[in-house]
Structure formats: C-alpha cells, structure tokens
ROTORMI-58554 format. One record per residue: chain; residue number from 1; residue in one letter; y negated, x, z of N, C-alpha, C, CB in turn. Coordinates in nm, 2 decimals, m for minus. Each point is the difference from the previous one (the first is absolute). Last residue first. Glycine has a CB too. Layout:
<pts>
("A" NUM "A" (Y X Z) (Y X Z) (Y X Z) (Y X Z))
...
</pts>
This chain:
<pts>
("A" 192 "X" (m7.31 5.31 9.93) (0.09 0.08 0.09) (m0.05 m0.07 0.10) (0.04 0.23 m0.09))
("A" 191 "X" (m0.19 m0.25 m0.31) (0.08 m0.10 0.00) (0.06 0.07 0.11) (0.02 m0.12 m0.23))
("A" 190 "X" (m0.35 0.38 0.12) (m0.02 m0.17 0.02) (0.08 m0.09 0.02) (m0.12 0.03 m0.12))
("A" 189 "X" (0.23 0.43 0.02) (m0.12 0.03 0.16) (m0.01 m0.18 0.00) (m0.22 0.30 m0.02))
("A" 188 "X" (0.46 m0.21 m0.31) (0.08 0.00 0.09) (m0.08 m0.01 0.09) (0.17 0.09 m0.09))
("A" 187 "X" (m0.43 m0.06 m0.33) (0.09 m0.08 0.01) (0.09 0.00 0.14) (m0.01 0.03 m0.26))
("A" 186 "X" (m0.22 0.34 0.18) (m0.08 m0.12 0.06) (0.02 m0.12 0.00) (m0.13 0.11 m0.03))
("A" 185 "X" (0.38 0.25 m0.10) (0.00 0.06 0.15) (m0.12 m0.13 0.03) (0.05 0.33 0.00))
("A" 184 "X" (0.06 m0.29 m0.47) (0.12 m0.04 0.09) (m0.04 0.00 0.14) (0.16 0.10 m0.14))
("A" 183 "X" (m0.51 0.03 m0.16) (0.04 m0.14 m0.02) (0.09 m0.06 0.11) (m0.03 0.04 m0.25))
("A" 182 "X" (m0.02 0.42 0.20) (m0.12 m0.08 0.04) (0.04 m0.13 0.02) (m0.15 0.13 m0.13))
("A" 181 "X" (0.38 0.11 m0.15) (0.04 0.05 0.13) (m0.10 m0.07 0.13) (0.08 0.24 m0.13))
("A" 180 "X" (m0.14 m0.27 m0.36) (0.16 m0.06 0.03) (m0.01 0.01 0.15) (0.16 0.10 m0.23))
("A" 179 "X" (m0.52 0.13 0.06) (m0.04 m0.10 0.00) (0.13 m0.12 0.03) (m0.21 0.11 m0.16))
("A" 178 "X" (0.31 0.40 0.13) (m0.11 m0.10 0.12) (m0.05 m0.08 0.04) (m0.02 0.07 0.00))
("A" 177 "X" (0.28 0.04 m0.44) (0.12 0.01 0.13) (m0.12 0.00 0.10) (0.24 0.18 m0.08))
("A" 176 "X" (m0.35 m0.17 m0.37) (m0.06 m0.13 0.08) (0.08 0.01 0.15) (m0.04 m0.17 m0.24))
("A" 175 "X" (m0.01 0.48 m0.18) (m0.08 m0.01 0.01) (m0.03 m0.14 0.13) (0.00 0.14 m0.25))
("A" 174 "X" (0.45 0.17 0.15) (m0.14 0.07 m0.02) (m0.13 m0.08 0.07) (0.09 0.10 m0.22))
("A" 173 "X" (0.27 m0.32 0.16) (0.05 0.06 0.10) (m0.13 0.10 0.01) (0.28 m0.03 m0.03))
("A" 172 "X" (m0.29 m0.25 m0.32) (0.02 m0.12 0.16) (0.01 0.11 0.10) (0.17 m0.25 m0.09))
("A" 171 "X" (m0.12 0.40 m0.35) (m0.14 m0.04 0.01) (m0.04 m0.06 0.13) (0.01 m0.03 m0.25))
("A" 170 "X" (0.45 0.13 0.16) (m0.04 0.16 m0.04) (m0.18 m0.06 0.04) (0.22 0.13 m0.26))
("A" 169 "X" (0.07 m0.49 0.19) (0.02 0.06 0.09) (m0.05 0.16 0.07) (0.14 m0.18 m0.09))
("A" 168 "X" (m0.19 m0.03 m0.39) (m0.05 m0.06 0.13) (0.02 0.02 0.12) (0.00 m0.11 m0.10))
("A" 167 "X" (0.19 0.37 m0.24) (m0.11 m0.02 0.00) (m0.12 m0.06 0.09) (0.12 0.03 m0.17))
("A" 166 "X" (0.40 m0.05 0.14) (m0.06 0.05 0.07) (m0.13 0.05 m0.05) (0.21 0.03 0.09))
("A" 165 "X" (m0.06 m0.39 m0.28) (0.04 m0.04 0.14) (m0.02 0.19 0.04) (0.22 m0.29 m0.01))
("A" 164 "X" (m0.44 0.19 m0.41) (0.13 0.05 0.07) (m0.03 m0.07 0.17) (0.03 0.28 m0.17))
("A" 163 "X" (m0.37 m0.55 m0.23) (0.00 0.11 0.08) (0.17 0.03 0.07) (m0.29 m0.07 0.06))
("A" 162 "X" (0.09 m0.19 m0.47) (0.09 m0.01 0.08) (0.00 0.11 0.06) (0.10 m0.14 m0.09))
("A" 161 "X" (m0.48 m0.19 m0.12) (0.03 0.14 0.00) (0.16 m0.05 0.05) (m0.27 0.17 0.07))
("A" 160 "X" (m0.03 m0.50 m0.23) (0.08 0.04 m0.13) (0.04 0.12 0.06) (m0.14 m0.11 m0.21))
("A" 159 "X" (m0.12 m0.13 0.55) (0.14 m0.07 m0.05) (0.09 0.04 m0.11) (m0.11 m0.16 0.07))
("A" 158 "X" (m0.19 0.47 0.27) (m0.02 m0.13 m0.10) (0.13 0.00 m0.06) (m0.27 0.01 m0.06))
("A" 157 "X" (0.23 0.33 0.43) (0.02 m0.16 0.06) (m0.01 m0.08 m0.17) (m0.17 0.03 0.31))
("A" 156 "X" (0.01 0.42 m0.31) (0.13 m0.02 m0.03) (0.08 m0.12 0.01) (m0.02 0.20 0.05))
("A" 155 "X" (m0.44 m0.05 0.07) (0.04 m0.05 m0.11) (0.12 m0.05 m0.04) (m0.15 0.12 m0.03))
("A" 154 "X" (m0.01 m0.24 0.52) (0.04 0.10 m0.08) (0.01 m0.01 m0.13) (0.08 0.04 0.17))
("A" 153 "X" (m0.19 m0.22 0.36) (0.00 m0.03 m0.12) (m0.03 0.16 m0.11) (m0.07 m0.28 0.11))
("A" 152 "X" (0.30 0.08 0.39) (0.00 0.07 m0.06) (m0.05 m0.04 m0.14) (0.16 0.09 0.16))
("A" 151 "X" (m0.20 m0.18 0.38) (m0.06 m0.10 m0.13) (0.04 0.14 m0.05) (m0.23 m0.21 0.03))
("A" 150 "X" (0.35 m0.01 0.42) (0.00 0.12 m0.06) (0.00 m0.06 m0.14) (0.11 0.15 0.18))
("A" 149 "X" (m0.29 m0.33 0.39) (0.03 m0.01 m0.18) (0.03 0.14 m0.07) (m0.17 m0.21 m0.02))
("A" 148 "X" (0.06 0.15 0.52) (0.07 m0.06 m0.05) (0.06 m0.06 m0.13) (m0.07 0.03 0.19))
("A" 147 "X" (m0.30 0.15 0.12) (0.06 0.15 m0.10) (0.13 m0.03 m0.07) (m0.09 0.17 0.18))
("A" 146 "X" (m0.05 m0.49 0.24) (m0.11 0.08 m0.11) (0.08 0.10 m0.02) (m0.25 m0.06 0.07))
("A" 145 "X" (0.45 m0.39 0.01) (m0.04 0.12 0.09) (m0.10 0.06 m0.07) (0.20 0.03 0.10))
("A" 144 "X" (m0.06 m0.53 m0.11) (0.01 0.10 m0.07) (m0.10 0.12 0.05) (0.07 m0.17 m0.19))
("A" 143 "X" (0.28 m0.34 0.34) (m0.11 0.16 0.03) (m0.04 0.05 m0.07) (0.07 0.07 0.11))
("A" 142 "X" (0.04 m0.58 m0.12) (0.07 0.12 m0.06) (m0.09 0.09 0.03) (0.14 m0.09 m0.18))
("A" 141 "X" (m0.21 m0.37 0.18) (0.04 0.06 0.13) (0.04 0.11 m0.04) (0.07 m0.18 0.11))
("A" 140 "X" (m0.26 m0.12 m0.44) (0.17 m0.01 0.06) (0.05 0.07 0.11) (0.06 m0.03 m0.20))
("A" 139 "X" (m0.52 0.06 m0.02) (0.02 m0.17 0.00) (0.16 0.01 0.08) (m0.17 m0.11 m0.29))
("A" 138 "X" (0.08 0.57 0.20) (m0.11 m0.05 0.10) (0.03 m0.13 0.02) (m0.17 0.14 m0.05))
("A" 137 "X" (0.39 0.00 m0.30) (0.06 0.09 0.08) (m0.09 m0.05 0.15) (0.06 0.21 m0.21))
("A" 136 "X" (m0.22 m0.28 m0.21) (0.11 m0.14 m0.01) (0.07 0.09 0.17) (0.11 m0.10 m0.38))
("A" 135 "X" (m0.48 0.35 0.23) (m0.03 m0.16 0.04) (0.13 m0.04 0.00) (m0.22 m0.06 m0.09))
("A" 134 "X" (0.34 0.43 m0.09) (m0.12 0.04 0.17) (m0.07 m0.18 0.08) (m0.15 0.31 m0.16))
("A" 133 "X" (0.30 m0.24 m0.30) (0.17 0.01 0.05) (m0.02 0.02 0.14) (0.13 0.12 m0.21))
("A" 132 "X" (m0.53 m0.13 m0.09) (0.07 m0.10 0.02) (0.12 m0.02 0.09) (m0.10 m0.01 m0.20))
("A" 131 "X" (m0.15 0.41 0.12) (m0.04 m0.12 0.07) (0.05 m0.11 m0.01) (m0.14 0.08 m0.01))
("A" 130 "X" (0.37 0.28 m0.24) (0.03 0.01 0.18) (m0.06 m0.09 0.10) (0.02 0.20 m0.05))
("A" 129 "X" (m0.09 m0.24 m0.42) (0.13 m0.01 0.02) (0.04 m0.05 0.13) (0.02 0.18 m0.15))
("A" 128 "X" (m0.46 0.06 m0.02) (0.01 m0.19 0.00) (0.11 m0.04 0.02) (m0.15 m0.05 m0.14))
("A" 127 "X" (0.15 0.51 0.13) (m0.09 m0.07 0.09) (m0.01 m0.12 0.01) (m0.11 0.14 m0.03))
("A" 126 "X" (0.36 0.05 m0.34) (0.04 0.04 0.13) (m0.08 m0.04 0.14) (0.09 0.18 m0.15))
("A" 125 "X" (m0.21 m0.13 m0.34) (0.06 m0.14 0.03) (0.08 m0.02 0.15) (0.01 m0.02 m0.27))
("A" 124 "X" (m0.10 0.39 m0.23) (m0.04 m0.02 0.11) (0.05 m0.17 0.06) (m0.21 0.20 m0.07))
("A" 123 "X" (0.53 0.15 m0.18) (m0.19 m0.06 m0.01) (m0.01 m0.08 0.13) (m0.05 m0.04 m0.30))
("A" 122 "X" (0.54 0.19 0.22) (m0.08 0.07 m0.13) (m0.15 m0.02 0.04) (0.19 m0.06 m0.21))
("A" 121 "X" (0.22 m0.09 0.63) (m0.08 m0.04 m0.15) (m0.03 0.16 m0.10) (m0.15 m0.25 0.14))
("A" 120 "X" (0.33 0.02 0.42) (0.04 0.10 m0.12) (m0.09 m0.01 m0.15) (0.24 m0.02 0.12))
("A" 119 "X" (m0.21 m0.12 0.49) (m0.03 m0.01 m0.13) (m0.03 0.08 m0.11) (m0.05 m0.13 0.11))
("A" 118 "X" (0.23 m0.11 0.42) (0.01 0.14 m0.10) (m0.07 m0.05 m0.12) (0.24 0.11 0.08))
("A" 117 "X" (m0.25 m0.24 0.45) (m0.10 m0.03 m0.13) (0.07 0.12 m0.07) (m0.28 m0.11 0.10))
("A" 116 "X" (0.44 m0.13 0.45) (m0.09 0.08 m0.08) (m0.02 m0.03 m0.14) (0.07 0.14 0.14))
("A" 115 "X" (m0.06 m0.35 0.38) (0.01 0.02 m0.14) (m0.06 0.07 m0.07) (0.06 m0.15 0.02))
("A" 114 "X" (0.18 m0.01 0.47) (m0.11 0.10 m0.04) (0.07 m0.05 m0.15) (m0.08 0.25 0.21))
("A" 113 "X" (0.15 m0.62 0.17) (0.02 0.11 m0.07) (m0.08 0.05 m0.08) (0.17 m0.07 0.02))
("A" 112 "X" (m0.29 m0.23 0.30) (0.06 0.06 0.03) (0.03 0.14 m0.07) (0.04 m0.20 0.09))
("A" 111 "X" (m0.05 m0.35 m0.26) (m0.08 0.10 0.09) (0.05 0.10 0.09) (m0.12 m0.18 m0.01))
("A" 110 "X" (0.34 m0.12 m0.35) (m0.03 0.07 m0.02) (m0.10 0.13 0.11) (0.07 m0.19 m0.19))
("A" 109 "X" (0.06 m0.25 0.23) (0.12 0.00 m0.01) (m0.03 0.18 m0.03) (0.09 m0.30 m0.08))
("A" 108 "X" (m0.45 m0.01 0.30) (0.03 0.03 m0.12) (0.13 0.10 0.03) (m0.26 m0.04 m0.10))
("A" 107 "X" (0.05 m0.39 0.34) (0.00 0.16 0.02) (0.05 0.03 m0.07) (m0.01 0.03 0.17))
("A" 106 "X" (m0.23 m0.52 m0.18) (0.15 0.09 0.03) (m0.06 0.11 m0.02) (0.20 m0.12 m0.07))
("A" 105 "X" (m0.47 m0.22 m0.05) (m0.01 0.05 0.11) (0.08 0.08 0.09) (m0.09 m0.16 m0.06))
("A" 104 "X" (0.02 0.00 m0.39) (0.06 m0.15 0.06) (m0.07 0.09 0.17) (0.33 m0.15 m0.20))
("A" 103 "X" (m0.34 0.42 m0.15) (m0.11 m0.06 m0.04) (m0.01 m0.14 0.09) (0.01 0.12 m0.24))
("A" 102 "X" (0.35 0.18 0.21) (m0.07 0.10 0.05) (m0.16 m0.11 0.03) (0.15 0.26 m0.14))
("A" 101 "X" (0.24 m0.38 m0.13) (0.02 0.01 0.17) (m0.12 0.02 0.03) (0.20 0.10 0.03))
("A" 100 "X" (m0.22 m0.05 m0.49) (0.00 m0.13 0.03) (0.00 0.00 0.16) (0.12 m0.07 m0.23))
("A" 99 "X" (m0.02 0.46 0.08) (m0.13 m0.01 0.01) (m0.07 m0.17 0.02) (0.03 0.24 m0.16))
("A" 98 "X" (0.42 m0.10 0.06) (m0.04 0.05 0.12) (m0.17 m0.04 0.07) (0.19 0.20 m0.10))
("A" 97 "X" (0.02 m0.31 m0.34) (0.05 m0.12 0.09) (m0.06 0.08 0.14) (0.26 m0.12 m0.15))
("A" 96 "X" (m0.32 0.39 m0.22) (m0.12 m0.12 0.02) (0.03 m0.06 0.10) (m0.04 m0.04 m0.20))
("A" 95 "X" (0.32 0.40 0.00) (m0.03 0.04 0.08) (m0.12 m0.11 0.06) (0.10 0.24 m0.09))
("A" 94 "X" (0.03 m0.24 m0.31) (0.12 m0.02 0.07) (m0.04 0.03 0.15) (0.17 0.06 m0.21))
("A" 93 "X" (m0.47 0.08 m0.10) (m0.04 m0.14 0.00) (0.14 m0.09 0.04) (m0.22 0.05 m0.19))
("A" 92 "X" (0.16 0.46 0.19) (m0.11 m0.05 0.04) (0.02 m0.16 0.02) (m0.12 0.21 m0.11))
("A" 91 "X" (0.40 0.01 m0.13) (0.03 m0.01 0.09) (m0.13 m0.03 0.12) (0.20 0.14 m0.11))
("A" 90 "X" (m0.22 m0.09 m0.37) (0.11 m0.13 0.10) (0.00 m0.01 0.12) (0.15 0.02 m0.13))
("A" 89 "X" (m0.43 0.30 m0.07) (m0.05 m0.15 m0.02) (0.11 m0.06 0.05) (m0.14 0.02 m0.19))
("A" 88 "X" (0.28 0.36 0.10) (m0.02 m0.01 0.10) (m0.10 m0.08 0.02) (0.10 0.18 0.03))
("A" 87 "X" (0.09 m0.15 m0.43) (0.09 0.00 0.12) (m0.02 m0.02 0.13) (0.07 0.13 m0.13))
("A" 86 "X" (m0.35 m0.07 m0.25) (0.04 m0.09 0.01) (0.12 m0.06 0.11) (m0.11 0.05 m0.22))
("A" 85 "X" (m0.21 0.38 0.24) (0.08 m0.04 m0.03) (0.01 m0.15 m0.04) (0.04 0.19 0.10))
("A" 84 "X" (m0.54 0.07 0.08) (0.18 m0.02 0.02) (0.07 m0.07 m0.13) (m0.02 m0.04 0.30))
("A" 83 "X" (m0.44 0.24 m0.45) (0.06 m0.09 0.13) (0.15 0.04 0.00) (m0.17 m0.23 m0.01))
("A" 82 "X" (m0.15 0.39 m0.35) (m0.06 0.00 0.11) (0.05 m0.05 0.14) (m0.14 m0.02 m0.17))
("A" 81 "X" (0.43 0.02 m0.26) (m0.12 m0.07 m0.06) (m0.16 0.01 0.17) (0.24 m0.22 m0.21))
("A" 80 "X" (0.20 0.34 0.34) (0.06 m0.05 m0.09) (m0.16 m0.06 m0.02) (0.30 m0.02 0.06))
("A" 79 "X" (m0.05 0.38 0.24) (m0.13 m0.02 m0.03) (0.05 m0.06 m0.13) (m0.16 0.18 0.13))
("A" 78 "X" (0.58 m0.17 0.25) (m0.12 0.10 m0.11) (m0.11 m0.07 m0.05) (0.16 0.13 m0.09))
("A" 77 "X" (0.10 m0.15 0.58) (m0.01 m0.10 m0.11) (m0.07 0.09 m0.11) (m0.03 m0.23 0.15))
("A" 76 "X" (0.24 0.15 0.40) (m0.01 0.10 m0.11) (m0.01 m0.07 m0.15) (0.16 0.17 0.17))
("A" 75 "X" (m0.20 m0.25 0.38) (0.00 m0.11 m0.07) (m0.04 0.17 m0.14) (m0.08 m0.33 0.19))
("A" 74 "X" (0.31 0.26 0.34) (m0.07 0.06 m0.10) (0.01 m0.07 m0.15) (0.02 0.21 0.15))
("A" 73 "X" (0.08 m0.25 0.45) (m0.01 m0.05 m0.11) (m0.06 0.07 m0.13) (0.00 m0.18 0.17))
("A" 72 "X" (0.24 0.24 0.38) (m0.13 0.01 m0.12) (0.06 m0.04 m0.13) (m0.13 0.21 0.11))
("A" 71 "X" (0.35 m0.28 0.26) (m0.09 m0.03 0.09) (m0.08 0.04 m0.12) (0.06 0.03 0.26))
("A" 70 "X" (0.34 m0.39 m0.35) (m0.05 0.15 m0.03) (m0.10 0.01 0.04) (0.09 0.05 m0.17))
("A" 69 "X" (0.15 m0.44 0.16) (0.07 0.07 0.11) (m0.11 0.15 m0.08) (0.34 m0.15 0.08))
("A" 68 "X" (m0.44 m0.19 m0.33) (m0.03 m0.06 0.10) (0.04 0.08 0.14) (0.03 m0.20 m0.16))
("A" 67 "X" (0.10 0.29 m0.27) (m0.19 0.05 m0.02) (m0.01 m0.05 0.14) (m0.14 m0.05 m0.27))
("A" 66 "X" (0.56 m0.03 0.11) (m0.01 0.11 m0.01) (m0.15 0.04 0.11) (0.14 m0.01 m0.27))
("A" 65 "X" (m0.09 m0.41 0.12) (0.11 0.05 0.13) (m0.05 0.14 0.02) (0.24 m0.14 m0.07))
("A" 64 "X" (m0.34 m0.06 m0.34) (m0.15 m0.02 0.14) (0.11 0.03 0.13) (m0.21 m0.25 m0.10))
("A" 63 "X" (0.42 0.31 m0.34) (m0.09 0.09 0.02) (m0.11 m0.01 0.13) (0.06 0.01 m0.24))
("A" 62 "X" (0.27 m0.35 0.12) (0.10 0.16 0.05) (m0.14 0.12 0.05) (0.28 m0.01 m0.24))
("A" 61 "X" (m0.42 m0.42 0.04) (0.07 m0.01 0.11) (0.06 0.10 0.08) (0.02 m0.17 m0.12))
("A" 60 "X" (m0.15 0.14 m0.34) (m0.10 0.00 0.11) (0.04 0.00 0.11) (m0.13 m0.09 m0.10))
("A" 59 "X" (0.37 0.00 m0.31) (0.04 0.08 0.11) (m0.09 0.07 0.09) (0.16 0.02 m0.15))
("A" 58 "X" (0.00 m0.49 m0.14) (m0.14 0.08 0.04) (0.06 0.12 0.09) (m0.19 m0.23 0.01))
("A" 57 "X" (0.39 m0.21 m0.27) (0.07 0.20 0.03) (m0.09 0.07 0.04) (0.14 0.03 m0.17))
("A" 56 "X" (m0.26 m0.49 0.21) (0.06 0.01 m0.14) (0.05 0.13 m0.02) (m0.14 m0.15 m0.09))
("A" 55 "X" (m0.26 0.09 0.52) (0.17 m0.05 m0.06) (0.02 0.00 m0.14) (0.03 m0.17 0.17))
("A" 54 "X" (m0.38 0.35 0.11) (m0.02 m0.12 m0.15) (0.08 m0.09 m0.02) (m0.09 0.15 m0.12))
("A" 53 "X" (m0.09 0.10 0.57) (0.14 m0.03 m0.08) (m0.03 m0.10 m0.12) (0.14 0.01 0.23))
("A" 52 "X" (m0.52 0.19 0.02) (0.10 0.09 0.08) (0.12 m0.04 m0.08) (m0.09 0.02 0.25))
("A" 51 "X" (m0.38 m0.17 m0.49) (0.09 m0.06 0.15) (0.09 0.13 m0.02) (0.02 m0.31 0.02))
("A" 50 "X" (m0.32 0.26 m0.38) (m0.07 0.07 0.09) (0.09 m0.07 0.14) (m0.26 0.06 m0.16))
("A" 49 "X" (0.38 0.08 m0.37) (m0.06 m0.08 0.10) (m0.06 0.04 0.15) (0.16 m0.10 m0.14))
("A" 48 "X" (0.21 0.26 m0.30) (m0.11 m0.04 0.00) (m0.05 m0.09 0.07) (0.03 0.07 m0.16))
("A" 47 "X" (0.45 0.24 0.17) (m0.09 m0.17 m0.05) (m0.12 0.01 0.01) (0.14 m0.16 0.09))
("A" 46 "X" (0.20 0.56 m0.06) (m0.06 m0.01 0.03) (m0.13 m0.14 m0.06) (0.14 0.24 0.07))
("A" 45 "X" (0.32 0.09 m0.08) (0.00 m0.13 m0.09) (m0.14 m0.06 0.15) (0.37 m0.06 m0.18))
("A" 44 "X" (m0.27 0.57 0.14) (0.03 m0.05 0.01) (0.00 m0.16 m0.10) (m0.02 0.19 0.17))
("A" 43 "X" (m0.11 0.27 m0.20) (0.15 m0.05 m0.02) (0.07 m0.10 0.06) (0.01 0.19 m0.05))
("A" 42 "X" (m0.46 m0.03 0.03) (0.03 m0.03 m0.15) (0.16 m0.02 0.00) (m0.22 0.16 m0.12))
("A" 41 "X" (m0.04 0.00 0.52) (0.00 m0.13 m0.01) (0.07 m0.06 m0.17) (m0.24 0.03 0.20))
("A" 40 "X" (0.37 0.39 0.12) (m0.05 m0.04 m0.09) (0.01 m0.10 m0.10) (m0.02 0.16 0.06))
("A" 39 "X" (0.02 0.08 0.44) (0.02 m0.12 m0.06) (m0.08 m0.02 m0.14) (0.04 m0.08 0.25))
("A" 38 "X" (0.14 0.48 0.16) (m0.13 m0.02 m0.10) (0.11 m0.13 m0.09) (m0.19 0.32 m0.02))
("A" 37 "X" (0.19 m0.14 0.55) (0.07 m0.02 m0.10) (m0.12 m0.05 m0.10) (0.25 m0.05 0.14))
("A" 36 "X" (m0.22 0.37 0.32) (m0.09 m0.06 m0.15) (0.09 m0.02 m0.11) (m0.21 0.13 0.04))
("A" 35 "X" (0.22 0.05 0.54) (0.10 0.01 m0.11) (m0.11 m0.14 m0.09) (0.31 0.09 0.15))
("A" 34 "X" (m0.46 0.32 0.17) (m0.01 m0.12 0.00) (0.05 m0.03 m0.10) (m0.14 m0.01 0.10))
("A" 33 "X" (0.06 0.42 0.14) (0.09 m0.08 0.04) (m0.01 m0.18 m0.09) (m0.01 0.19 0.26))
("A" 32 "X" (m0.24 0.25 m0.36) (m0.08 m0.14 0.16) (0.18 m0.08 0.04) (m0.37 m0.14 m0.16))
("A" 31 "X" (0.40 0.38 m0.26) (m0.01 0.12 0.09) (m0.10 m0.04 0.14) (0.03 0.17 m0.24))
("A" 30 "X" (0.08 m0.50 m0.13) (0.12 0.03 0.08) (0.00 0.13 0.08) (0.11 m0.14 m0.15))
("A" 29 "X" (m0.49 m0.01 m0.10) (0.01 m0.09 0.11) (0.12 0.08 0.08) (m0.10 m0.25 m0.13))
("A" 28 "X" (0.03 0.46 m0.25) (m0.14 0.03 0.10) (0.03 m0.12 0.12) (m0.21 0.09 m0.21))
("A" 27 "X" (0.48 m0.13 m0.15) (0.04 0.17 0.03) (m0.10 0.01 0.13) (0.06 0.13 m0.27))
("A" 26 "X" (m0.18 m0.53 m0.04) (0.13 m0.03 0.07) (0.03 0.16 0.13) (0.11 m0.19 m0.27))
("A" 25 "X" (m0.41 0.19 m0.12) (m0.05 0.00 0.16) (0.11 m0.04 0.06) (m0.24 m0.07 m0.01))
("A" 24 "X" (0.35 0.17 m0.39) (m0.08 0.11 0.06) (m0.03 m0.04 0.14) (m0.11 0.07 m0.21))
("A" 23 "X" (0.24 m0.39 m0.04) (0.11 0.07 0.00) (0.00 0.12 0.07) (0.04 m0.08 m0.18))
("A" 22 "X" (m0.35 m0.20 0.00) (0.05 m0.09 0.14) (0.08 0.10 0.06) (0.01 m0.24 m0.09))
("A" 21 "X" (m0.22 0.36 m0.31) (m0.09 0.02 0.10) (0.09 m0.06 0.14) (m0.24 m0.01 m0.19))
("A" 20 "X" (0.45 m0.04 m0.23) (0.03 0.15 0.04) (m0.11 0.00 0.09) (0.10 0.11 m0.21))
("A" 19 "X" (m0.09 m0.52 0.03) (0.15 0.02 0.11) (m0.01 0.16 0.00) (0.21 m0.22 m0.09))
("A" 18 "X" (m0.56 0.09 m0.17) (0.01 m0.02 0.17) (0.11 m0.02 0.07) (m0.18 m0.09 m0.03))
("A" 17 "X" (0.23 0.20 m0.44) (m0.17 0.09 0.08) (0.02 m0.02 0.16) (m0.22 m0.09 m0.21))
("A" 16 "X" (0.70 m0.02 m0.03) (m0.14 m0.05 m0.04) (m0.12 0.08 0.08) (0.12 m0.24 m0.04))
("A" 15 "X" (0.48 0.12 m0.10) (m0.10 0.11 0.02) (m0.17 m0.08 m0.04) (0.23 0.23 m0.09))
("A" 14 "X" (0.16 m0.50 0.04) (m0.02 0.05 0.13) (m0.11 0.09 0.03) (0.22 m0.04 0.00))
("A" 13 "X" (m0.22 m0.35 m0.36) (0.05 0.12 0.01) (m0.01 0.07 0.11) (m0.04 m0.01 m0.18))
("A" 12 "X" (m0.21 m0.36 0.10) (0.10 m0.01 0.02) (0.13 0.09 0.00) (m0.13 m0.17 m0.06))
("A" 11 "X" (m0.42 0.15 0.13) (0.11 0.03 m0.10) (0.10 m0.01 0.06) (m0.09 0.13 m0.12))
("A" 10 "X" (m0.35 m0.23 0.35) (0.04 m0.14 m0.09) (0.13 0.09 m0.10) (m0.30 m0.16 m0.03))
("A" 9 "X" (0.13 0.25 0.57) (0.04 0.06 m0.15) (0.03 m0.08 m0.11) (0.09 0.16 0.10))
("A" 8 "X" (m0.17 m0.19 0.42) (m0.03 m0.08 m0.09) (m0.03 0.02 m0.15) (m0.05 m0.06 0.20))
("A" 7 "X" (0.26 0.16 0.32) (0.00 0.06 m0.10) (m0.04 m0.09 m0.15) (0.17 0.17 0.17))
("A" 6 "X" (m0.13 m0.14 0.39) (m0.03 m0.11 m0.10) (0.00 0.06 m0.11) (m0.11 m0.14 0.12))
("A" 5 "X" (0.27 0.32 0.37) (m0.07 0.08 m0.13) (0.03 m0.13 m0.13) (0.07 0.32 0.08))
("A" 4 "X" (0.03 m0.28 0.50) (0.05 m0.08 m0.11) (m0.12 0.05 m0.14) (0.11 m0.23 0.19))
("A" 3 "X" (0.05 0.40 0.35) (m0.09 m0.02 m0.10) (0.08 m0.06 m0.13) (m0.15 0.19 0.11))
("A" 2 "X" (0.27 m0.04 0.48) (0.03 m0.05 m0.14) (m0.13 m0.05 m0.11) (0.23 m0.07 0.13))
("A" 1 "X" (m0.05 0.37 0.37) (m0.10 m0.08 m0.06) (0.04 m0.02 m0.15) (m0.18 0.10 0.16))
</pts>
C-alpha cells in the first residue's frame, strides 16, 4: 500500500514542525506495512492555477502522478493566521481540474482513496483546518476515516521558538504515539 504526505511547510529550510509530525507518523504507517513518501511542496517549482499542467516548468505534474497511484493521501500543513498554509491552498486549487471532471459527470480520479489531516501550529485553528480539508476531501471522493487527523498544537510550535529535534520527538512519543497509531490502522482499514 502506498501513501503520499503533502507537506505544506512554508520554510525552506529542511527542518520544520510538521516535517517532524509527518516524520513521526510516517514510523506508524510503515509498521501497517505501508510505504509514505513525504512531498515537500516548497521544493518544488509549483505555478499557480487551477489545471493539472500550467506548463512553463510546472512541476505539478510529477506531483499529481504521485497522488494519483497512491491509496492514501495526506494533506500536512501548519496553522497560518487560523487556516492552512499557503501551500496547501495550492494544492487545493491544482487539484480543481479534477473537480472540474467530477462536475461534467466523470468519476473522480481521486475516489476510493483514504485521507488523511496532519496539523502543526502554536494557537488555535485546527478545526477549521481539518473542516475545510474534510469538505475539499468529500467534493473529491476522498475517504476520511474517523480518528483520521493528527493535530499537534504547541507553545514551542511558535515561530520565534526552536524546539530540539529530540524535544519533539520526546513530546510525539510520550504524548501522541496512540493518536499516530490510531490514525494509521484507520488510514489502511480504508484504503484497504
């Protein structure tokens, strides 16, 4: 079984909050057997729009392949002003041309596969995140299981902190390894 982890971190720097939440759960899928490649969107060259090929070096393209052969899907994004990412606004609205299908009367390219919800922050905003990312998930055929979101919010998460890569890991293992564990076993029960 294969999963694809959207990772919508606006730092460009490798290390980030939610590449360490993806990172964590990644460990929880691959003990279901399930191999999770995590895509982070900031490295790619990603056009602005709402069709499958912008063309002009668009590398949308590589990424809806990906998303297209994978039975779960996850959409990982930190709390930015109450909401998702700018990142993952893209992808939401790259992801349109489907929805265009879907609206002609076609069967959605998407239907079938289970999806999941990571989300990282400092405050609050995690609910309205997950509803939204729960509707776009429903409009596109996309499963979402119940117990299927992992929402870590934390002081340490704000933008002026720098939390130890093992600090966080030390907090993920303590305080969320059931809610990780959860997630996985209902992620695969769905897309299974």
């Amino acid at each position: 079984m294969k999963a694809i982890t959207l990772l919508a971190t606006l730092k460009t720097e490798r290390e980030s909050n939610t590449l360490s939440l993806c990172e964590f759960f990644k460990k929880h899928l691959a003990a279901h057997n399930v191999e999770n490649e995590i895509i982070r969107l900031v490295d790619y060259n990603i056009t602005p729009g709402t069709y499958s090929d912008m063309g002009n070096g668009d590398e949308w393209p590589v990424i809806l392949e990906k998303i297209l052969k994978a039975d779960i899907i996850i959409f990982a994004t930190p709390v930015w002003w109450g909401g998702h990412s700018s990142q993952m606004q893209m992808v939401i609205e790259r992801l349109d041309e489907i929805h265009d299908e879907i609206l002609q009367g076609k069967k959605s390219k998407l239907e079938g596969k289970a999806g999941g919800i990571i989300v990282s922050g400092d405050s609050d905003g995690a609910q309205h995140i997950i509803a939204n990312i729960a509707n776009f998930y429903n409009a596109m055929g996309i499963a979402l299981p119940p117990f299927a979101s992992f929402t870590v919010l934390w002081e340490k998460f704000k933008k002026s902190e720098s939390p130890t890569e093992k600090e966080i890991k030390e907090k993920l293992e303590k305080e969320y390894a059931e809610t990780a564990e959860t997630m996985a076993r209902q992620l695969t029960k769905y897309a299974g």
